[in-house]
MARVOTI-941108 format. One line per 2 residues: number of its first residue (from 1); for each residue x, y, z of C-alpha. Coordinates in steps of 0.1 Angstrom, whole numbers. Each point is the difference from the previous one (the first is absolute). Layout:
REM residues N
NUM) X Y Z  ...
END
This chain:
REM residues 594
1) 0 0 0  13 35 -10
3) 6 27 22  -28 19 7
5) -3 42 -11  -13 18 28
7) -22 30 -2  -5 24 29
9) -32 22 -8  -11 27 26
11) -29 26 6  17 29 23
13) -10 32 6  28 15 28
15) 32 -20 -14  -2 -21 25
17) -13 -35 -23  24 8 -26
19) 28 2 25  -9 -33 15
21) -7 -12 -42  33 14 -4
23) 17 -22 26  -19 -31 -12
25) 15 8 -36  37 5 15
27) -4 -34 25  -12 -18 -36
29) 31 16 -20  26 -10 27
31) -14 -37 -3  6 4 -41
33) -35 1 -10  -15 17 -27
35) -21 29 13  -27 24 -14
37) -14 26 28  -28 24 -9
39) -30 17 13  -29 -19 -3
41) -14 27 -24  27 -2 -26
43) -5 -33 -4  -22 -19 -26
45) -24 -24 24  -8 -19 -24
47) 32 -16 -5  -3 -13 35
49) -15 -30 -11  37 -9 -19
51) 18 5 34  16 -25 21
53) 10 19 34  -9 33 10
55) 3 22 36  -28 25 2
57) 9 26 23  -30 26 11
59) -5 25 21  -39 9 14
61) -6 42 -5  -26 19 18
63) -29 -22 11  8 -34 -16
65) 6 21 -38  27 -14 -26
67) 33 22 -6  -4 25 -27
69) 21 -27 -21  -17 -31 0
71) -36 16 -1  -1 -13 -37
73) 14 -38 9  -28 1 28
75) -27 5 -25  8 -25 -21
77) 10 -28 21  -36 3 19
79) -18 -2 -34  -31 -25 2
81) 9 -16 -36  39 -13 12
83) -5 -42 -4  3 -15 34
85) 31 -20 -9  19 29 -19
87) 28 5 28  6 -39 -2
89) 34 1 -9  13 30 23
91) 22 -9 32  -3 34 19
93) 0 19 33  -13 28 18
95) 16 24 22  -17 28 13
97) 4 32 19  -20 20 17
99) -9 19 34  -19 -17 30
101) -11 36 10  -25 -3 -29
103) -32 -20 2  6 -16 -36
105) 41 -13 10  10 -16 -33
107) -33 -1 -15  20 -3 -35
109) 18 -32 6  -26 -21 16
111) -22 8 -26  23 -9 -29
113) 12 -29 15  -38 -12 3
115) -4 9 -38  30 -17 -12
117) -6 -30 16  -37 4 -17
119) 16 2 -31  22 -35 7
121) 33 16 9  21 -21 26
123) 10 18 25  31 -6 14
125) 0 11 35  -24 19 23
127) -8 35 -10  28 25 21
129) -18 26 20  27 30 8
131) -10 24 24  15 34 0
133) -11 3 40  20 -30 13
135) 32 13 19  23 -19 -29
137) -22 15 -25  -11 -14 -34
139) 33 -20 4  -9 -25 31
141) -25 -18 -24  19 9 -34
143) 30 -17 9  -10 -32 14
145) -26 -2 -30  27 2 -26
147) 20 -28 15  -27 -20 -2
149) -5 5 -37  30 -2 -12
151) 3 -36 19  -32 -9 -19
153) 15 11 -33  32 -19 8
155) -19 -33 9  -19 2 -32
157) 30 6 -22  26 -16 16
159) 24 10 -27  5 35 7
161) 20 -16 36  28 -7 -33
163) 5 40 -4  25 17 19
165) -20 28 14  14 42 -2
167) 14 8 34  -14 25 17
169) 22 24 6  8 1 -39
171) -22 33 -17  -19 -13 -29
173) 3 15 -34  -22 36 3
175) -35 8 -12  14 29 -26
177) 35 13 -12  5 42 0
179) 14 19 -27  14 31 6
181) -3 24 -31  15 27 -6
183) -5 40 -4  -33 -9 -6
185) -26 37 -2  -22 1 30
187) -33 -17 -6  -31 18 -3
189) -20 -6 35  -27 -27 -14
191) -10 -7 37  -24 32 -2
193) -8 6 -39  -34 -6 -2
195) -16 -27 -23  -8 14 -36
197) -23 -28 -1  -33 -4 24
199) 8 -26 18  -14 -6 32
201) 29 3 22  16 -33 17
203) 25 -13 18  22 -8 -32
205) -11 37 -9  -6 20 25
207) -15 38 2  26 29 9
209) -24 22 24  6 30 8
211) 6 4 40  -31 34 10
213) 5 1 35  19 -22 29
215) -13 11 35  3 -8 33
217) -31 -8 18  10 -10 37
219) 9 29 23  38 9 2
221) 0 -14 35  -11 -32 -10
223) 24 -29 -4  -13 -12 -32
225) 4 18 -33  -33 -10 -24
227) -7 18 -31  -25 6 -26
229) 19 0 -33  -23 13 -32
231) 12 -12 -36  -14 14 -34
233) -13 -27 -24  -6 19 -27
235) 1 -19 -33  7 -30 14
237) -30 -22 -10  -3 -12 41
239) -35 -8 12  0 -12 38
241) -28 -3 23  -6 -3 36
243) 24 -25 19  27 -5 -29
245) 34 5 2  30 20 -13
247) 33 -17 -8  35 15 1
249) 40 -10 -5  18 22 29
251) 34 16 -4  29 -9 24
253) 16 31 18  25 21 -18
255) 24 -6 31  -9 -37 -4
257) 11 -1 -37  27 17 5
259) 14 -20 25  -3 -33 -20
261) 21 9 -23  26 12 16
263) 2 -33 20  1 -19 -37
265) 21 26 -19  -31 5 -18
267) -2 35 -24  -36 8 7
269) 1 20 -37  16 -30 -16
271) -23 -21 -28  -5 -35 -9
273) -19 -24 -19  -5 -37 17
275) -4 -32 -19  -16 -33 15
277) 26 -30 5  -30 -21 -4
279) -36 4 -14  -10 27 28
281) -14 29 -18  15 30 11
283) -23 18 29  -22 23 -21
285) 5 29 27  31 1 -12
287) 8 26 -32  25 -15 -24
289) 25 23 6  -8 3 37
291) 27 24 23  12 -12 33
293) -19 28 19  -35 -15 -14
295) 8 -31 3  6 6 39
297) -23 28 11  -28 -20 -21
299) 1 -33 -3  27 -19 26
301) -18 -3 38  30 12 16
303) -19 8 27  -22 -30 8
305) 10 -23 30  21 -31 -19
307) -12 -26 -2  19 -32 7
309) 6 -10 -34  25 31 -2
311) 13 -13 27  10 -35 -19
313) 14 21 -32  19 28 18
315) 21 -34 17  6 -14 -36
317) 18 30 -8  14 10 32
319) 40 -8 6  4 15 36
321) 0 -30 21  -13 18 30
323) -31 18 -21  -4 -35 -21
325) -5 -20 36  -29 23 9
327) -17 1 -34  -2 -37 -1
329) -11 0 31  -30 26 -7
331) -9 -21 -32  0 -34 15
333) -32 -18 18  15 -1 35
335) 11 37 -1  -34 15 -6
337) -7 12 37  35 21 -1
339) -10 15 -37  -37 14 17
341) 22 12 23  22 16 -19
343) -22 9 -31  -42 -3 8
345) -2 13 33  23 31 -4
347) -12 1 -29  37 6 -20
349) -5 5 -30  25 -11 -35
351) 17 28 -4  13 4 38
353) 8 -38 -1  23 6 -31
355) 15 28 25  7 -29 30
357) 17 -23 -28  22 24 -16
359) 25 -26 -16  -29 -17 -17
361) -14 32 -13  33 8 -19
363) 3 -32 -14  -40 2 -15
365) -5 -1 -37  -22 20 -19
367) -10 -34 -15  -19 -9 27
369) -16 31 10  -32 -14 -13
371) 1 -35 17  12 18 30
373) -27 27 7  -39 -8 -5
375) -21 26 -23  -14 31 17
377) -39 -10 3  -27 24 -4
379) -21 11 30  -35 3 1
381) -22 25 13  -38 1 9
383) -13 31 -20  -17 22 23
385) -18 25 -27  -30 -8 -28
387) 1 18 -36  -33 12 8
389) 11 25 26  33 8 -15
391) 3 -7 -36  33 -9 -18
393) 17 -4 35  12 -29 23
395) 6 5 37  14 -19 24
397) 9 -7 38  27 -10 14
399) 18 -5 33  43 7 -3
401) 18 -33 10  19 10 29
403) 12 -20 28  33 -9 26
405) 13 -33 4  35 -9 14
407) 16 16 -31  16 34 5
409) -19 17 -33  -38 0 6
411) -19 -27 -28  -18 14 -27
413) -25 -14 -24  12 7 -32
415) -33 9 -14  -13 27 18
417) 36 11 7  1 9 -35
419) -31 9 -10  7 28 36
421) 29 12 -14  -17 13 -33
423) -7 37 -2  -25 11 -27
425) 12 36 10  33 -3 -11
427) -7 -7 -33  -19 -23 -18
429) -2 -37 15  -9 -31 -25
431) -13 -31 18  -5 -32 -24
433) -35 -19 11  -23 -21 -11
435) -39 -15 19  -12 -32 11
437) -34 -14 14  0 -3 35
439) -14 -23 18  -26 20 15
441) -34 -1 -21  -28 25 9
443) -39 -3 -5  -11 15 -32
445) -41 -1 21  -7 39 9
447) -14 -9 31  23 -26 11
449) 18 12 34  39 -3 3
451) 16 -2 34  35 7 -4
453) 32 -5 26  29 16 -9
455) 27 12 26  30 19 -3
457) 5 0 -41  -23 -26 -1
459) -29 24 -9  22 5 -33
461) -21 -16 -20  -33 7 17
463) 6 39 -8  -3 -14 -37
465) -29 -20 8  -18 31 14
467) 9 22 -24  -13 -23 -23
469) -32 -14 15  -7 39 7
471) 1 17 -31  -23 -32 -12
473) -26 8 26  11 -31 22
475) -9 13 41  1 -32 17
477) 34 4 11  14 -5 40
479) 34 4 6  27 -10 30
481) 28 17 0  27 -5 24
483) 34 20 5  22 13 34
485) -14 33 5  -30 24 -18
487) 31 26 -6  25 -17 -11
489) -12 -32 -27  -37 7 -6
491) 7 -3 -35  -23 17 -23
493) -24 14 28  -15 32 -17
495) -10 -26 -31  -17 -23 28
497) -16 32 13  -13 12 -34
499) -18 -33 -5  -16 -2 32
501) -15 36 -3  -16 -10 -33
503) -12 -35 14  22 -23 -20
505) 20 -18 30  -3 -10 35
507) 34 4 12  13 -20 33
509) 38 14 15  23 -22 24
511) 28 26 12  20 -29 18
513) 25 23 14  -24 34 7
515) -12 -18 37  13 -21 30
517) -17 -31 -11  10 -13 -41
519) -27 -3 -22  1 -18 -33
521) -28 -2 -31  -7 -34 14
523) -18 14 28  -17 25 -23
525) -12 -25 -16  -12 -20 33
527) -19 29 12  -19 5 -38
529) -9 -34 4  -39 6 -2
531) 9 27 -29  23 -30 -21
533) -26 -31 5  -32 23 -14
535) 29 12 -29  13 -38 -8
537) -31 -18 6  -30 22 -7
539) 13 19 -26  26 -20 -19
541) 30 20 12  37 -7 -12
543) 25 -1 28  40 10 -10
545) 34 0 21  32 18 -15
547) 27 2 17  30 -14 22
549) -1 -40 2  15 1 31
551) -30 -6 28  -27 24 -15
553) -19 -18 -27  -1 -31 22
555) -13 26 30  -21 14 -23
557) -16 -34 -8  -3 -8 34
559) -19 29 4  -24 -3 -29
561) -4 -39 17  -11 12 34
563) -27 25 -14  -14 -24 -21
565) -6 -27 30  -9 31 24
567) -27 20 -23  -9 -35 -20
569) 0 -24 28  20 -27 -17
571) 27 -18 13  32 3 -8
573) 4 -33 -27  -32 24 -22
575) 15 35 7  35 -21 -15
577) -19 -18 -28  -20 38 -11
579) 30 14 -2  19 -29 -23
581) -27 3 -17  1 37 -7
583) 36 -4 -6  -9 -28 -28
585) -27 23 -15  25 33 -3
587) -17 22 27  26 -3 25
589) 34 10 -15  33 6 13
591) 33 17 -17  28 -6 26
593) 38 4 1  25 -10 24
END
């Protein structure tokens, strides 16, 4: 029996699936097998009939959602007219990853390993269930997991036990080669022409929006900067509703950029073109000729946390015997507890570990830039204006990623770092976006009540939704908002006011921090009770939560619970069961992040 061909397939929408795809594909090139790795999206499904052994490697988004990149795969392997029998030749596996904090945990893999195994695939081993909460991370269920598959693999084709393995601490060949060209004229900036043709603008091409207005809106005094950024849409061709979202690519920091290269001997004005080694296409971000300054400040994550598989590449290239020690260490199974030390908790990010292993730095190759550092991801961001009230704009909210942790320099999140730092008053600012459904969906009925919970910047999008459901005649509309004090976060409060004085909201306020005793929106919502059962059950009222994952949705729910058994009488099984069942029927919604 012939060696088999593995392919690695994934559906990620943070990085972290195609990392862990990534690591599957290097572990299969070490042992000298031929290897394809792609999204799942790039790939033609039908063909997967013709396979012998594939790894599918998903992550679960949002509440139990595909990745943006597998959305098409997921449509067309749950088609009614697939034969039973049509998988009957694959061998595969499932690994996925997800978050226990969320009700659906690795709704994706559970339900593609129950539909491949409809389809008459054998699977090889139980489905992996990686959970981003346990104190190892993904890792204490992705490692052991892999072990056991590639013993599987091994026991059904004994022959590959005949083939010296690569060792590990020797760097395999790199994804893409770099050309350096010279005296080339500086490139027009493509980033921010706009489209001759009306397209509607995606993430492949993306709408340059011009930054109005970036403003605080907590009080100087408080500890957290939010703002309310405005961008003009003119031209673009975007249509968004109530409860969609707006994606972006951030920027690294100009002090960050700079910085890398000097550690690497980099010339930030410098160009290049790269050429695949293999038949990797060349990342489509990526202008052909591209200058090192883009390349960093836009598309290398320089400043994410690393994840372990730099780690494992960083010791293949490393000839410090002191700074290899420790990066094997970090990249190896039983060093994982010292790497979260080192790495998650403090949360270190690439670019100051490349500054702890300076002989390791100076010895990196441009080569492997791209193997080495992951793609900058887009962020996502509940829209929290309608077109209705402001025409050919888009407005959002957003809290500024700001925190200490054993590291001297306080954390940052890249995003709203960035987006911060840009000042439409000294000079015109471009910021390339394009729109998304979101998850929330509201009634189209005119007399349909919404009851919505959204703390802190989780009112974003239910400023849209009123906006929206107002200028449409919609007043059924209660809403809990929740924030430290009525002077310092009570985002959007005259706008609250406005409605209330023309009888288009009921407005409920939990100042947690304005009193002795905290209050939250859950016990808002406890003491509406009688108002929320009559809404929900009388009247066919839709009930939504946006906001922090953290305790309040689950609080919230809790809440919601306790009314229904108080004002309804039922116990707590049938308060339980009405809301599941509201839940199943899209009139209780929920648009958390953690």
């Amino acid at each position: 029996m012939s060696n088999p061909s593995l392919l690695v397939l994934y559906g990620s929408q943070t990085g972290t699936a195609q990392d862990t795809a990534q690591r599957i594909a290097r572990q299969a090139q070490r042992r000298r097998l031929q290897v394809q790795l792609l999204p799942l999206d790039h790939y033609n499904v039908a063909n997967l009939i013709s396979e012998s052994l594939v790894v599918f490697v998903c992550a679960t988004t949002g509440q139990g959602e595909p990745p943006d990149n597998m959305k098409n795969f997921w449509r067309f392997i749950f088609r009614k007219s697939l034969p039973v029998g049509s998988l009957c030749r694959l061998d595969c596996a499932i690994l996925g990853l997800g978050d226990s904090s969320y009700p659906k945990f690795n709704f994706m893999a559970k339900k593609l390993h129950k539909r491949v195994m409809q389809l008459g695939a054998t699977v090889l081993l139980p489905v992996g269930l990686a959970d981003d909460q346990h104190d190892l991370g993904a890792d204490a269920v992705i490692d052991p997991w892999l072990k056991s598959f590639w013993d599987k693999v091994f026991a059904m084709h004994p022959s590959l036990s005949e083939v010296t393995p690569l060792k590990e601490d020797e760097p395999l060949p790199p994804k893409f080669t770099f050309h350096f060209l010279e005296d080339v004229k500086e490139q027009t900036e493509d980033r921010l022409k706009i489209p001759s043709e009306q397209t509607i603008p995606s993430q492949s091409h993306p709408f340059p929006a011009r930054l109005l207005s970036n403003k605080r809106v907590t009080d100087q005094s408080h500890f957290q900067d939010v703002r309310h950024i405005d961008f003009d849409i003119s031209g673009s061709n975007i249509q968004f509703a109530a409860g969609d979202v707006v994606m972006m690519y951030p920027r690294n920091a100009a002090e960050d950029v700079q910085q890398f290269c000097q550690m690497l001997g980099l010339d930030p004005e410098a160009t290049f073109t790269i050429r695949p080694t293999d038949n990797t296409a060349v990342p489509a971000r990526l202008p052909q000729p591209c200058n090192v300054r883009h390349l960093v400040e836009s598309y290398l994550d320089i400043a994410a946390v690393p994840r372990r598989s730099f780690f494992e590449l960083l010791s293949t290239f490393s000839t410090n015997e002191l700074e290899q020690e420790k990066l094997v260490e970090f990249s190896s199974a039983a060093g994982q507890d010292e790497l979260h030390g080192y790495c998650n908790r403090p949360r270190r990010t690439a670019l100051e570990v490349l500054a702890d292993f300076p002989h390791t730095t100076a010895e990196l190759k441009v080569d492997y830039l791209l193997d080495l550092f992951p793609e900058i991801q887009p962020r996502s961001f509940s829209i929290a204006s309608s077109l209705l009230a402001h025409p050919h704009r888009l407005q959002i909210l957003i809290a500024v990623v700001r925190y200490k942790t054993k590291m001297f320099k306080p954390r940052r999140g890249l995003c709203s770092s960035w987006l911060a730092s840009l000042d439409p008053t000294q000079g015109e600012v471009y910021v390339p976006l394009w729109v998304k459904k979101g998850s929330l969906k509201f009634p189209t009925q005119k007399d349909t009540p919404v009851i919505m919970v959204g703390p802190g910047t989780g009112v974003a999008p239910f400023r849209s939704a009123l906006q929206e459901r107002t200028a449409e005649g919609k007043t059924a509309n209660v809403l809990f908002f929740g924030c430290r004090s009525e002077t310092k976060d009570f985002y959007f409060s005259s706008e609250w006011e406005d409605m209330m004085k023309a009888g288009q909201l009921k407005l409920f306020t939990a100042f947690s921090r304005d009193q002795e005793e905290k209050v939250y929106v859950q016990q808002r919502v406890r003491e509406n009770s009688e108002l929320l059962w009559d809404l929900i059950t009388n009247k066919g009222g839709c009930f939504y939560i946006a906001g922090n994952a953290k305790q309040m949705p689950a609080s919230v729910r809790d809440a919601l619970k306790e009314g229904f058994q108080q004002e309804g009488g039922t116990s707590a099984e049938e308060a339980e069961q009405m809301l599941e069942a509201m839940e199943r029927t899209g009139r209780l919604q929920s648009e958390t992040w953690s």
